[in-house]
MITITI-741495 format. One record per residue: residue in one letter; x, y, z of N, C-alpha, C in turn. Coordinates in steps of 0.02 Angstrom, whole numbers, m for minus. Atoms other than C-alpha are relative to their C-alpha. Layout:
BEGIN
> r / n.px / n.py / n.pz / ca.px / ca.py / ca.pz / c.px / c.py / c.pz
> a / X / Y / Z / X / Y / Z / X / Y / Z
...
***
This chain:
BEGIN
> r / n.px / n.py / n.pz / ca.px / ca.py / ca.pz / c.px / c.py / c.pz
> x / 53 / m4 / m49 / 365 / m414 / m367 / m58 / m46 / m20
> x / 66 / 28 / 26 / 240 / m500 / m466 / m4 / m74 / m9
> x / m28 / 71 / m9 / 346 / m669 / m471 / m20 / m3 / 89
> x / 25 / 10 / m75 / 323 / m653 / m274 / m88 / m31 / 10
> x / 73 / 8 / 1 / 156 / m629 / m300 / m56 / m73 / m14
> x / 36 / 36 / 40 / 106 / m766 / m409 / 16 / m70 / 49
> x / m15 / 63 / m51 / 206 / m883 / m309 / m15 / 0 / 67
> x / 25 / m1 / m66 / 160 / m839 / m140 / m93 / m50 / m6
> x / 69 / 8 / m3 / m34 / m880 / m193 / 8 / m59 / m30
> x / m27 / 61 / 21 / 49 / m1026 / m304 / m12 / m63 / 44
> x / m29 / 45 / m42 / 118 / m1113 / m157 / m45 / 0 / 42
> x / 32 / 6 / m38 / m29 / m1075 / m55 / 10 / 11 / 66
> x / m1 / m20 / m56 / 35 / m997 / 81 / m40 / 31 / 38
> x / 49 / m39 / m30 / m73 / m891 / 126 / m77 / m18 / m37
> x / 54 / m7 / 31 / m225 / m959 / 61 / m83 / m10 / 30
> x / 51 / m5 / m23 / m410 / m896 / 78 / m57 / m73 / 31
> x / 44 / 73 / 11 / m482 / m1065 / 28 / 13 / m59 / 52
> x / m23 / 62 / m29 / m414 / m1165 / 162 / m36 / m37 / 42
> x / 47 / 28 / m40 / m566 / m1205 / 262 / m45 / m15 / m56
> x / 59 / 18 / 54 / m668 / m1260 / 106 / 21 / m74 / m11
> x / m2 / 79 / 41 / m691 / m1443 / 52 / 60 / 13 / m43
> x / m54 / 5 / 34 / m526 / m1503 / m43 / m20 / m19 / m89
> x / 12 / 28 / 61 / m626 / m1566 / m190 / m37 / 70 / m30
> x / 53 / m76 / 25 / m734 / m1386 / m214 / 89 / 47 / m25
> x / m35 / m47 / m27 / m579 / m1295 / m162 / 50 / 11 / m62
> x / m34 / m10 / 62 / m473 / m1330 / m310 / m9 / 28 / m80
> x / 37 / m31 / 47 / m563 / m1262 / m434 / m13 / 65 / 9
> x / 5 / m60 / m37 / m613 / m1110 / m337 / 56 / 40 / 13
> x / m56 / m27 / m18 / m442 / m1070 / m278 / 41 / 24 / m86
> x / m29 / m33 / 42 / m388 / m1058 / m450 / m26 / 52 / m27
> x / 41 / m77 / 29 / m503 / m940 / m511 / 10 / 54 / 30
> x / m14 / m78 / m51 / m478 / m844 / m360 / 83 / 43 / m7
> x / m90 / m4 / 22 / m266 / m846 / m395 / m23 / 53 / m46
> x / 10 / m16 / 59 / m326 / m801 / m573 / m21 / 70 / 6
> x / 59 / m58 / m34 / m440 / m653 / m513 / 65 / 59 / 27
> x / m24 / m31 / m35 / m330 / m596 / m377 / 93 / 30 / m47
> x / m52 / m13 / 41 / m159 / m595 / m491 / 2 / 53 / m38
> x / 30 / m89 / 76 / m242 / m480 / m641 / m7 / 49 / 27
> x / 7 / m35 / m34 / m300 / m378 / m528 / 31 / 34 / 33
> x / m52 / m20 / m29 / m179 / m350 / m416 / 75 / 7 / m16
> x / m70 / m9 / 37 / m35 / m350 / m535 / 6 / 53 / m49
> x / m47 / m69 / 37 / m79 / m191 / m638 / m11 / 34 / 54
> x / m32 / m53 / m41 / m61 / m88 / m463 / 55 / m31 / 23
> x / m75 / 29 / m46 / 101 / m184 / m408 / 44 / 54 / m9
> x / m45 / m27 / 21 / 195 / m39 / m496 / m7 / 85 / 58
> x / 14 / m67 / m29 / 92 / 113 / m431 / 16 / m6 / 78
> x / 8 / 11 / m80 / 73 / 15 / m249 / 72 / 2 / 33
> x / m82 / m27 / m21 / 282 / 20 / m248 / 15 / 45 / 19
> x / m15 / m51 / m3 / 302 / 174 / m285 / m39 / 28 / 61
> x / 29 / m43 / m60 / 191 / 237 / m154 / 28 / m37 / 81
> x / m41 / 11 / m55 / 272 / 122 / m40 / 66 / 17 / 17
> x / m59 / m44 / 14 / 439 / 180 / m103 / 20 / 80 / 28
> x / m10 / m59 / m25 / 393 / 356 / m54 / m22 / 29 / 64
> x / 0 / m21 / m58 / 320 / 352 / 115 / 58 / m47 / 40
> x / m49 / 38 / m24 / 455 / 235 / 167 / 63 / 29 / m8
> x / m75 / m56 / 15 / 596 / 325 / 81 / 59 / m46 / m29
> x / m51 / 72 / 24 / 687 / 144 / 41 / m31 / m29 / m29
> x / 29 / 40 / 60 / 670 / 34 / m105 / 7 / m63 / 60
> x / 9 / 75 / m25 / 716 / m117 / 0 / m73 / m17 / 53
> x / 26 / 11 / m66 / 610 / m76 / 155 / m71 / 9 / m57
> x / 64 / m15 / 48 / 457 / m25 / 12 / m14 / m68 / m26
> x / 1 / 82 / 14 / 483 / m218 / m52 / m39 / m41 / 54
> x / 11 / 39 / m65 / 468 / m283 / 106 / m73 / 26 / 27
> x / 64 / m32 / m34 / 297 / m188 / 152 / m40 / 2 / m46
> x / 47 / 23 / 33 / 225 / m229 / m26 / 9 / m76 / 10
> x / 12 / 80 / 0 / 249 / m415 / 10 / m45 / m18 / 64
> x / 46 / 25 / m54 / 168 / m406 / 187 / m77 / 43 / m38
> x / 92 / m16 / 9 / 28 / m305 / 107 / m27 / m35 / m62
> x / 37 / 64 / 79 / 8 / m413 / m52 / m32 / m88 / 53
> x / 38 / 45 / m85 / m10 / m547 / 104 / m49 / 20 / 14
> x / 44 / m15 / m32 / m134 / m440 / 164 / m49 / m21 / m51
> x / 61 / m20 / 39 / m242 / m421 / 29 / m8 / m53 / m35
> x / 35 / 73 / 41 / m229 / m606 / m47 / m47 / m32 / 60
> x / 50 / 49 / m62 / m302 / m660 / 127 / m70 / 28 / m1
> x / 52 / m30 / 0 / m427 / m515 / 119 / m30 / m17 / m81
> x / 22 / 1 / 61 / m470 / m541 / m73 / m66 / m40 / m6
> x / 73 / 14 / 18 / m636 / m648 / m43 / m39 / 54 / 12
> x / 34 / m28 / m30 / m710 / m502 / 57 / 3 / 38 / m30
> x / m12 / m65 / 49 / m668 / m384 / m74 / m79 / 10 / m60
> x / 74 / 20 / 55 / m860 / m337 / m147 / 19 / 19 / m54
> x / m23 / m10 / 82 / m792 / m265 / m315 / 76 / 6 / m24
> x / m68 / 20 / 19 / m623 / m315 / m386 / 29 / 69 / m53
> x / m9 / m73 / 70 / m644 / m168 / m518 / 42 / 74 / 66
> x / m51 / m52 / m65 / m594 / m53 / m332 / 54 / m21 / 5
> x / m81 / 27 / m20 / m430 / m140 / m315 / 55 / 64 / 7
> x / m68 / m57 / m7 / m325 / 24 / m329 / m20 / 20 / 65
> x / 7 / m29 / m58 / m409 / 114 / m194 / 23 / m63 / 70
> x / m3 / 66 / m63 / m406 / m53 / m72 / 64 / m27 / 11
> x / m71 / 24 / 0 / m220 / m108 / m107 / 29 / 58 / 32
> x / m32 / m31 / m35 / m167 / 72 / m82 / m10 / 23 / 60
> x / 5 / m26 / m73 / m258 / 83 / 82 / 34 / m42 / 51
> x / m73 / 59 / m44 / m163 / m83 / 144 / 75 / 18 / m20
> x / m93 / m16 / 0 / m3 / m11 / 71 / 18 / 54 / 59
> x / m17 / m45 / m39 / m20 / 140 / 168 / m7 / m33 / 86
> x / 3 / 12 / m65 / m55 / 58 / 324 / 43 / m47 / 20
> x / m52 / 19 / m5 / 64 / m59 / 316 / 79 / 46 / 9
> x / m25 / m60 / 7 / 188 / 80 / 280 / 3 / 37 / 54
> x / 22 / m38 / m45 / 116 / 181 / 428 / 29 / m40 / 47
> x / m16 / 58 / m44 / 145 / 24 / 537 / 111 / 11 / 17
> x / m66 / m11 / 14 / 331 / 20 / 469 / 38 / 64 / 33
> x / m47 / m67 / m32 / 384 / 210 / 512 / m20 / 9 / 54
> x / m24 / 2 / m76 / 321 / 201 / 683 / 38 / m40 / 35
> x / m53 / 31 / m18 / 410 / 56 / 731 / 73 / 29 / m24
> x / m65 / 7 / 27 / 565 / 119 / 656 / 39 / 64 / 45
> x / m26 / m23 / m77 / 563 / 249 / 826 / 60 / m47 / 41
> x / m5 / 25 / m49 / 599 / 106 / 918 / 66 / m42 / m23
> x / m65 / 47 / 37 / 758 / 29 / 795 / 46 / 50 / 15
> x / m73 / m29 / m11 / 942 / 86 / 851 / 48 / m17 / m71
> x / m24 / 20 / 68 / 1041 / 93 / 694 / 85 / m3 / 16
> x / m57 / m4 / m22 / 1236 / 60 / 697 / 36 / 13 / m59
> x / m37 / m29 / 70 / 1344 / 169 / 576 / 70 / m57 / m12
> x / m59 / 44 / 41 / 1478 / 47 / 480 / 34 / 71 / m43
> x / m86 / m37 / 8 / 1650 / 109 / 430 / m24 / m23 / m92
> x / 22 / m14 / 51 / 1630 / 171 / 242 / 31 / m47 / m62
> x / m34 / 59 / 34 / 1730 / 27 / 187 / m39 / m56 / m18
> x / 58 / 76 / m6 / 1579 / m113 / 219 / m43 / 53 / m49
> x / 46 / m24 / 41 / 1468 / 9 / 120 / m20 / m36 / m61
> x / 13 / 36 / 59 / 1385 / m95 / m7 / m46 / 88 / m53
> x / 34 / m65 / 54 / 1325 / 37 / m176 / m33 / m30 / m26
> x / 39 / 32 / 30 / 1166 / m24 / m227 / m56 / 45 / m24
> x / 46 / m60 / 8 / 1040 / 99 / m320 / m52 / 0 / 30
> x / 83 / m8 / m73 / 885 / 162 / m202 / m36 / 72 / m36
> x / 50 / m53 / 46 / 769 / 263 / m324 / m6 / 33 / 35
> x / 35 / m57 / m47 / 670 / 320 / m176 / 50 / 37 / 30
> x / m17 / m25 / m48 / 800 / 358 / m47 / 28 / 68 / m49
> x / m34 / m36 / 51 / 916 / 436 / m202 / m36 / 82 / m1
> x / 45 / m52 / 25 / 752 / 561 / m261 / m8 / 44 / 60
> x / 5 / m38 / m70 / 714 / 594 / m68 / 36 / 55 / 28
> x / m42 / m35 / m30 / 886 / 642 / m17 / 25 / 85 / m24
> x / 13 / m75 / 34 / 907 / 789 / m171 / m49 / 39 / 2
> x / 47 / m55 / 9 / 744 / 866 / m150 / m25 / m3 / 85
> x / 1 / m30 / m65 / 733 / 974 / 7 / m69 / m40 / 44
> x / 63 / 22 / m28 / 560 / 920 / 45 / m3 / m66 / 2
> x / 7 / 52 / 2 / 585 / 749 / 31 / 28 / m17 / 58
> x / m51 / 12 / m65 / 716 / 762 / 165 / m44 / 38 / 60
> x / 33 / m38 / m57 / 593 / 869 / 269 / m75 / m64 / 17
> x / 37 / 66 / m6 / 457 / 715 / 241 / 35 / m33 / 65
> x / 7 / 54 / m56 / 535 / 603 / 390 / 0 / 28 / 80
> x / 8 / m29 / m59 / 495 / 744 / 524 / m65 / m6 / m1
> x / 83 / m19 / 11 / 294 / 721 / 469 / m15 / m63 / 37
> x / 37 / 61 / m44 / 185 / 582 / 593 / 6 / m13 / m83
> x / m9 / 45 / 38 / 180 / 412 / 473 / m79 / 50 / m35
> x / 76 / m24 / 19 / m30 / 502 / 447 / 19 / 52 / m54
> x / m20 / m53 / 45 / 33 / 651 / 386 / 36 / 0 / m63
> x / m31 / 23 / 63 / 169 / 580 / 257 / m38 / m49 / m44
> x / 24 / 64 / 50 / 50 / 441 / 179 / m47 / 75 / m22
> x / 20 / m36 / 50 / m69 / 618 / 134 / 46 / 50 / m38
> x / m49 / m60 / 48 / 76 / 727 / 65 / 5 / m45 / m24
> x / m25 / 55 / 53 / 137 / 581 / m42 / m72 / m9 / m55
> x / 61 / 6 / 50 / m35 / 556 / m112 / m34 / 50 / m23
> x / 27 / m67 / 48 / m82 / 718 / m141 / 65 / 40 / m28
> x / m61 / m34 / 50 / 88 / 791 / m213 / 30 / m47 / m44
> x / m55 / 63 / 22 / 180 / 621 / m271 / m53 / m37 / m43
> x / 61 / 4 / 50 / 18 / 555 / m344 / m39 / 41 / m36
> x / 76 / m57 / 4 / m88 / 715 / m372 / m46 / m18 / m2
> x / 81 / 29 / m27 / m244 / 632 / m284 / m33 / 52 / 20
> x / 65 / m50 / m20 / m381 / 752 / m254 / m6 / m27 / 82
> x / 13 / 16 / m59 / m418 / 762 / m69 / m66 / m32 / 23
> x / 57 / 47 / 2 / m580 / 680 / m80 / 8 / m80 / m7
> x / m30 / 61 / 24 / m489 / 516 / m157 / 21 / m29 / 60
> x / m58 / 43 / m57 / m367 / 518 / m15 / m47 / m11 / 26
> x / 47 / 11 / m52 / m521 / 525 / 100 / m25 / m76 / m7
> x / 14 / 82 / 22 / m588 / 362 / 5 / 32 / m50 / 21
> x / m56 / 42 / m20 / m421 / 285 / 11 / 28 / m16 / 65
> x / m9 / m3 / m76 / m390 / 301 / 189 / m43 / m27 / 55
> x / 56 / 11 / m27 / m558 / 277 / 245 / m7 / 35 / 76
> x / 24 / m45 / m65 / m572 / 434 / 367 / m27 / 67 / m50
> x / 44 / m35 / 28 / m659 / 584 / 330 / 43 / 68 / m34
> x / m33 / m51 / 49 / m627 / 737 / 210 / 43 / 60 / 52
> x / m27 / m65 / m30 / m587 / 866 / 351 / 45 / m27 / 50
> x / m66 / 36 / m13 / m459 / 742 / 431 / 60 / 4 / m44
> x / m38 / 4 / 32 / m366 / 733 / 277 / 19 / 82 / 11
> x / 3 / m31 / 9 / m388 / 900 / 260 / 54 / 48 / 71
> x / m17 / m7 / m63 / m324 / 942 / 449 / 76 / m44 / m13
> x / m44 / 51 / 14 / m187 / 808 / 408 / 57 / 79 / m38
> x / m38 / m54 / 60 / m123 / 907 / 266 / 31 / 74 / m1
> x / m11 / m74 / m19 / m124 / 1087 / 331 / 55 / m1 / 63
> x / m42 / 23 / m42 / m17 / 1033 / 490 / 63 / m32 / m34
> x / m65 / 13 / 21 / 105 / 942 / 376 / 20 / 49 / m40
> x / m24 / m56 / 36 / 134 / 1088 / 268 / 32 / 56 / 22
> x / m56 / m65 / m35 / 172 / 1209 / 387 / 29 / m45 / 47
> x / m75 / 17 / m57 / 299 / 1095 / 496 / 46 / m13 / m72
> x / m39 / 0 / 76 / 351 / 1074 / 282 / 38 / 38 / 19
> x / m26 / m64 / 2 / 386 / 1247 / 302 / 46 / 15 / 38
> x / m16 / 8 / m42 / 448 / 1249 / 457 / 91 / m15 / m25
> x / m77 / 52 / 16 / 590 / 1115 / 414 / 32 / 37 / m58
> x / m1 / m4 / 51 / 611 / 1186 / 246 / 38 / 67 / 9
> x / m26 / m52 / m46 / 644 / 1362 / 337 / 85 / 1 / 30
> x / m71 / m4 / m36 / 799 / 1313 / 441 / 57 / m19 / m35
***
């Protein structure tokens, strides 16, 4: 993930600096690479995993930290303190994430004959599928699963999530009590 990383901002794909003078810009841009890399490469592990677990797939969790590592190298000038980077990455993971499981209403899936089955290990789906509640997770709105994941799967204080999310404490709070009892609910039958 972090080879992605380095090379995505490498190659300049996505880069902030691109309306700046070419002679300023090179100098600047590396510092900013430099900056944005350190930074954003000791949460690459935590920002997986949390994509890993509202997603439920290692592949599809890949794929939604690379659009949000996108996000956040484009956003990274506007970022006033670099020392916040956990909270700010995991609020673009989750929303990215969020983005992901509603569209995935609207995807028709087509079962293959158990012969094409490729066996490739899937941490998340693997952990999901044995533990009851994990399997009761993809009946929760995308809102509701990004705060159970962060308050059980992380043990974030509900104040944090509030931070991280950027809505208010008695949302989360409202969030959380509604996914618990349709938990139950599911968990029930």
């Amino acid at each position: 993930m972090l080879s992605f990383l380095e090379t995505q901002v490498a190659e300049r794909a996505v880069s902030p600096a691109e309306r700046r003078d070419e002679t300023d810009a090179e100098g600047e841009l590396a510092a900013l690479r430099r900056e944005f890399v350190v930074h954003a490469g000791r949460r690459l592990d935590a920002s997986y995993k949390l994509a890993g677990y509202l997603l439920g797939d290692a592949g599809e969790a890949e794929d939604a930290m690379q659009e949000a590592l996108t996000r956040a190298w484009r956003a990274w000038p506007r970022l006033r303190d670099p020392d916040s980077v956990g909270p700010w990455l995991d609020r673009i993971v989750a929303n990215v994430c969020k983005t992901r499981i509603r569209r995935r209403s609207g995807v028709r899936s087509v079962a293959f004959d158990d012969a094409l089955e490729v066996y490739a290990p899937d941490p998340f789906r693997a952990a999901l599928a044995r533990d009851t509640v994990g399997r009761a997770l993809d009946k929760l709105s995308p809102e509701q699963r990004v705060v159970v994941v962060l308050r059980y799967w992380r043990d974030m204080p509900l104040d944090q999530i509030a931070t991280r999310l950027d809505v208010p404490l008695g949302t989360v709070k409202s969030r959380l009590f509604y996914a618990l009892r349709l938990l139950g609910r599911e968990i029930d039958r």
